[in-house]
N, CA and C atoms as an extended XYZ file, in Angstrom:
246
Properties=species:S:1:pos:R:3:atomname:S:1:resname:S:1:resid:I:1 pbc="F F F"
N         0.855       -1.165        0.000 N   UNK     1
C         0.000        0.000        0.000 CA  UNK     1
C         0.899        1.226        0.000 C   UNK     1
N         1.180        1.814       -1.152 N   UNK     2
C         1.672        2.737       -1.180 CA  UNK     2
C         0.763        4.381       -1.393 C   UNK     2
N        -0.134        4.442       -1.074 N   UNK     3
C        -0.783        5.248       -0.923 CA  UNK     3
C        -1.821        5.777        0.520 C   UNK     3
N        -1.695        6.928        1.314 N   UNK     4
C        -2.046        6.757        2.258 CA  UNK     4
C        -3.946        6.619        1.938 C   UNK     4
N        -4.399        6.971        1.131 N   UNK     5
C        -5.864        7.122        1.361 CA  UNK     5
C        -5.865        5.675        0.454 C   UNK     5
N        -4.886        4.277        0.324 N   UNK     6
C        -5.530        3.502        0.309 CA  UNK     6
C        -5.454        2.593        1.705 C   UNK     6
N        -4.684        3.161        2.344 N   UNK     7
C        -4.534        2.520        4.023 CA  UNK     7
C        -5.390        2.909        4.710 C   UNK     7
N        -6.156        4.474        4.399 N   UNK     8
C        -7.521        4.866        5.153 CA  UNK     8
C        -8.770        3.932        4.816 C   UNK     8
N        -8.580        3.947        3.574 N   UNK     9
C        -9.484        2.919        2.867 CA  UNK     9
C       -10.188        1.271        3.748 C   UNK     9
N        -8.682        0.517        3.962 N   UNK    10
C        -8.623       -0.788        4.495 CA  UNK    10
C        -9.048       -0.220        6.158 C   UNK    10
N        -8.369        1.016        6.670 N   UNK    11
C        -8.897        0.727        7.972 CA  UNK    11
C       -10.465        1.192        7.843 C   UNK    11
N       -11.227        1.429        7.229 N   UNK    12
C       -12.793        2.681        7.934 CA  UNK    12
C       -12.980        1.678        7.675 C   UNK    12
N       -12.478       -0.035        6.376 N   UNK    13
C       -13.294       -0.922        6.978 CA  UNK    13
C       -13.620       -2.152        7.783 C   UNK    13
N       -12.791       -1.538        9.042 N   UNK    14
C       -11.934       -2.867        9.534 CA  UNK    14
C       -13.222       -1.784       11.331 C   UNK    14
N       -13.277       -3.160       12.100 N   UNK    15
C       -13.813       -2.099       13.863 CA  UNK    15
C       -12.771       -1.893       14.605 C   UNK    15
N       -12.335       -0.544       14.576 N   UNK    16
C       -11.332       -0.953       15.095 CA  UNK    16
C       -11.433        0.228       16.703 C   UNK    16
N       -12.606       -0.065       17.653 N   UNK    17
C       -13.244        0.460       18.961 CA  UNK    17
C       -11.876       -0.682       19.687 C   UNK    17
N       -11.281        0.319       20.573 N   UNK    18
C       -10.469       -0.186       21.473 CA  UNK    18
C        -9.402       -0.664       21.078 C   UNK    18
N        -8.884       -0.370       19.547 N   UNK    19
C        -7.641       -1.358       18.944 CA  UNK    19
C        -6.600       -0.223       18.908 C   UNK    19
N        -5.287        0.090       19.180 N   UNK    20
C        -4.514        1.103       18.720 CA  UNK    20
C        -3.448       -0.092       17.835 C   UNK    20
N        -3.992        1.124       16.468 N   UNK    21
C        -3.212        0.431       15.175 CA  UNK    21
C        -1.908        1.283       15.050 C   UNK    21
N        -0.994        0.376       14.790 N   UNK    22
C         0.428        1.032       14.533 CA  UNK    22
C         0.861        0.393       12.828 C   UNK    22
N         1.039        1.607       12.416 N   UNK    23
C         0.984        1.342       10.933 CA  UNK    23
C         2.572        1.150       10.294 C   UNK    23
N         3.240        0.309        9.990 N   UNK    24
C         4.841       -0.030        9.672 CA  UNK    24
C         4.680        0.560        8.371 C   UNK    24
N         5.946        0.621        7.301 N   UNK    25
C         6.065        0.474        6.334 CA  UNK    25
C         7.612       -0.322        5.789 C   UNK    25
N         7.294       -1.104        5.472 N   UNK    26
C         8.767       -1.896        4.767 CA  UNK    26
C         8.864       -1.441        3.363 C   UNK    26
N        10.003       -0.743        3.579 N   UNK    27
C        10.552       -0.370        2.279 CA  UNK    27
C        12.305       -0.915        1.945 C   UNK    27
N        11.812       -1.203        0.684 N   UNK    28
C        13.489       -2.057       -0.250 CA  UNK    28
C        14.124       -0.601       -0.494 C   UNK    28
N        15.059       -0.712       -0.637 N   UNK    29
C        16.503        0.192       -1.302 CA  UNK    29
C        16.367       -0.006       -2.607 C   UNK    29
N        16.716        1.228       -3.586 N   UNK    30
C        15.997        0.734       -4.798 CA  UNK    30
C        16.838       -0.625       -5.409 C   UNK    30
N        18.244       -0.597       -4.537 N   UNK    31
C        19.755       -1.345       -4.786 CA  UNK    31
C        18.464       -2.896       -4.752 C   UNK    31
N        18.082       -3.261       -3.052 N   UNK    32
C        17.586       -4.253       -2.710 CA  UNK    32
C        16.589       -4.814       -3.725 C   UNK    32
N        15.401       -3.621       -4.807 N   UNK    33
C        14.627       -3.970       -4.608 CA  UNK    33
C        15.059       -4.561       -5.889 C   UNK    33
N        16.142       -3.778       -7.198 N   UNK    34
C        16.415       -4.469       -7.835 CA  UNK    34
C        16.833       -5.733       -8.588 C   UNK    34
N        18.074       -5.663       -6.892 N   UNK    35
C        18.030       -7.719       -6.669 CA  UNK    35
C        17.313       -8.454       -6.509 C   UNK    35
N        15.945       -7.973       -5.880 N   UNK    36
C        15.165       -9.204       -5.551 CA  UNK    36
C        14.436       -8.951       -6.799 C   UNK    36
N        14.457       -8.417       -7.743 N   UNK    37
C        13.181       -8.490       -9.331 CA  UNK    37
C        14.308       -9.802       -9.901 C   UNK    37
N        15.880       -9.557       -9.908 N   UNK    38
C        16.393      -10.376      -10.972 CA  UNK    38
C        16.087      -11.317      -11.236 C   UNK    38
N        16.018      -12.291      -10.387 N   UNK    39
C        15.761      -13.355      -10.694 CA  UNK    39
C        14.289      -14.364      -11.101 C   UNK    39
N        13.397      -13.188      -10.455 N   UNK    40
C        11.830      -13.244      -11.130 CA  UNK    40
C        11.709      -12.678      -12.578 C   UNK    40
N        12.748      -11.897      -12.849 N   UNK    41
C        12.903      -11.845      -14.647 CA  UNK    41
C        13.553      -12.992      -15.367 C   UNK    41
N        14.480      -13.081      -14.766 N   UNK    42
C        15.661      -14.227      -15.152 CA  UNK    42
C        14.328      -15.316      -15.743 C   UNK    42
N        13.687      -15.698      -14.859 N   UNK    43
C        12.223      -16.991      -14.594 CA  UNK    43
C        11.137      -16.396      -15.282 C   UNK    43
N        11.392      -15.212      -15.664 N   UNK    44
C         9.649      -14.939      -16.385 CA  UNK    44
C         8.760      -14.515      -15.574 C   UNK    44
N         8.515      -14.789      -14.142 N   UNK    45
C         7.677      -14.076      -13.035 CA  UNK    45
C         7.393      -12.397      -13.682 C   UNK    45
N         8.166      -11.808      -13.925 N   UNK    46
C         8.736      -10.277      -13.443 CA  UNK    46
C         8.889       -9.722      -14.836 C   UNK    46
N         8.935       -8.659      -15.228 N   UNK    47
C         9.063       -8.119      -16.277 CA  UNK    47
C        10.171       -6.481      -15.930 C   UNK    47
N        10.928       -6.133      -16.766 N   UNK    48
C        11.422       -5.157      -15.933 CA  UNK    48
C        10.374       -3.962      -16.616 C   UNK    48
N         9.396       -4.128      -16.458 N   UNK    49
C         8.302       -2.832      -16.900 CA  UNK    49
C         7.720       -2.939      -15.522 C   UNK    49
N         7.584       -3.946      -14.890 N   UNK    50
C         7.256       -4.164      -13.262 CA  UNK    50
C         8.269       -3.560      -12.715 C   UNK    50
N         8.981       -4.039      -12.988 N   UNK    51
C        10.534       -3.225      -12.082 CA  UNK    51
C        10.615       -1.716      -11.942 C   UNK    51
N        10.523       -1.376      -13.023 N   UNK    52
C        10.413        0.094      -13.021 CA  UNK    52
C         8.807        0.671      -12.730 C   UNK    52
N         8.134        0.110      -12.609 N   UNK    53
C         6.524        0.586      -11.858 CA  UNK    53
C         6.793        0.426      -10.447 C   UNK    53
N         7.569       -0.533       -9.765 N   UNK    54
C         8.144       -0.909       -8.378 CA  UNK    54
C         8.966        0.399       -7.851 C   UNK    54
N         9.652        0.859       -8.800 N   UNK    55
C        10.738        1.573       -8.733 CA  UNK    55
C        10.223        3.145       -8.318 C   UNK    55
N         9.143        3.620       -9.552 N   UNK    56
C         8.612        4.863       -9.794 CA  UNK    56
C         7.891        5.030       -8.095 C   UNK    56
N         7.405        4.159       -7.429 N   UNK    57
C         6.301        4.174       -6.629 CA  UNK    57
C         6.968        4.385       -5.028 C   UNK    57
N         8.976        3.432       -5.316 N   UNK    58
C         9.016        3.978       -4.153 CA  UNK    58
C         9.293        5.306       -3.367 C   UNK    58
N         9.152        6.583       -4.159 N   UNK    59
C         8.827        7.742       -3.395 CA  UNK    59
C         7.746        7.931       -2.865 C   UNK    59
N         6.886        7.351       -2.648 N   UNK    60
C         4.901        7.167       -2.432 CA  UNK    60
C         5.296        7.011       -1.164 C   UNK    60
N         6.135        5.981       -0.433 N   UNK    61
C         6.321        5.354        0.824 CA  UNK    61
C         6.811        6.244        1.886 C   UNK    61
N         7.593        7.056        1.355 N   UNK    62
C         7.933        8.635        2.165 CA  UNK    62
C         6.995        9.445        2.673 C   UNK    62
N         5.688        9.357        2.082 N   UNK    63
C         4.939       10.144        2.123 CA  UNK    63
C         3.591        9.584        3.164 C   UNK    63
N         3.886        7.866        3.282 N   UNK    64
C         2.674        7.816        4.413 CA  UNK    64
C         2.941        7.879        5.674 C   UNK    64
N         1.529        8.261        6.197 N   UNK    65
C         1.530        8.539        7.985 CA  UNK    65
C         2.588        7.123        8.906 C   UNK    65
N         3.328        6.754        8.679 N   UNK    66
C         4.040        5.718        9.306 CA  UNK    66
C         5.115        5.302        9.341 C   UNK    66
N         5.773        4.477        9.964 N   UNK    67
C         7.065        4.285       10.851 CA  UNK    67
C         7.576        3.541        9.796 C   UNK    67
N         8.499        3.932        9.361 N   UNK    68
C         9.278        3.320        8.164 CA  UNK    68
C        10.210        2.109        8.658 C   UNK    68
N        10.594        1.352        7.845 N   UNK    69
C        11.833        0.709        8.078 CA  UNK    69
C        12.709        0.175        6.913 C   UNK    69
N        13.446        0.128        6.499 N   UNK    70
C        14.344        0.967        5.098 CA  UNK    70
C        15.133       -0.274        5.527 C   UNK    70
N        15.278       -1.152        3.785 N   UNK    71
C        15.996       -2.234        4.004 CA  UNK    71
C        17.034       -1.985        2.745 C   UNK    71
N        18.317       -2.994        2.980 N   UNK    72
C        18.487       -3.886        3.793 CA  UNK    72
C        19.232       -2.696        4.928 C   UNK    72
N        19.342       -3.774        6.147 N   UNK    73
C        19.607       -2.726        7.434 CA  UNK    73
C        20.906       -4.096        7.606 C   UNK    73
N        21.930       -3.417        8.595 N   UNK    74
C        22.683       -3.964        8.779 CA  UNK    74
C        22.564       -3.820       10.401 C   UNK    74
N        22.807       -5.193       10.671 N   UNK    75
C        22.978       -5.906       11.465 CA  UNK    75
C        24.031       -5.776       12.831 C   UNK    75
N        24.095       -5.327       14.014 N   UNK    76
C        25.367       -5.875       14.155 CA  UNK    76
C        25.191       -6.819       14.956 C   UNK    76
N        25.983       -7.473       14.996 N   UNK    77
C        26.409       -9.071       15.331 CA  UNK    77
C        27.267       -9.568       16.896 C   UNK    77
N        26.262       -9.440       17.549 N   UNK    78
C        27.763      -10.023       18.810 CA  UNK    78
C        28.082      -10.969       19.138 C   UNK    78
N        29.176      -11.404       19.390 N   UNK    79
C        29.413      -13.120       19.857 CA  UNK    79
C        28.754      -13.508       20.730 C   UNK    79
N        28.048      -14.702       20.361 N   UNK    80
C        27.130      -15.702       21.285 CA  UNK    80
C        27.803      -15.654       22.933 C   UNK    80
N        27.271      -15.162       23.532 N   UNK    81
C        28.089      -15.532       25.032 CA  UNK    81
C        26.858      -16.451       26.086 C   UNK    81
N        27.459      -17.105       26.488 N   UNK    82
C        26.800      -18.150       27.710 CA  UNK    82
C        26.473      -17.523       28.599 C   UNK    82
């Protein structure tokens, strides 16, 4: 859902008396999002006319009411300790 009045949309029709909704957004790097089309082209899944409709849209995601999270994210790593 890259549009906020289609996320208004899904909630007016959802009850949501007593629920506090917290709205995420996962967003690819355009780097990420490219890698993950390749190989659904490579296979025919994917077309890169999808790719670039994927592409055009992710400035849309900036723009909704919600808590982003911007991939890939790096990690850090600490040694397993007992």
């Amino acid at each position: 859902m890259d549009e906020q009045k289609i996320v208004a949309r899904v909630l007016n029709g959802i009850a949501l008396e007593n629920i506090d909704v917290q709205h995420f957004s996962l967003i690819a790097s355009s780097e990420k999002l490219q890698e993950n089309f390749e190989g659904d082209i490579t296979t025919g899944k994917r077309t890169l006319s999808d790719l670039q409709r994927s592409l055009n849209r992710l400035p849309n995601y900036t723009e909704l009411r919600s808590r982003k999270l911007i991939f890939p994210i790096t990690l850090l790593r600490r040694p397993f300790q007992k």
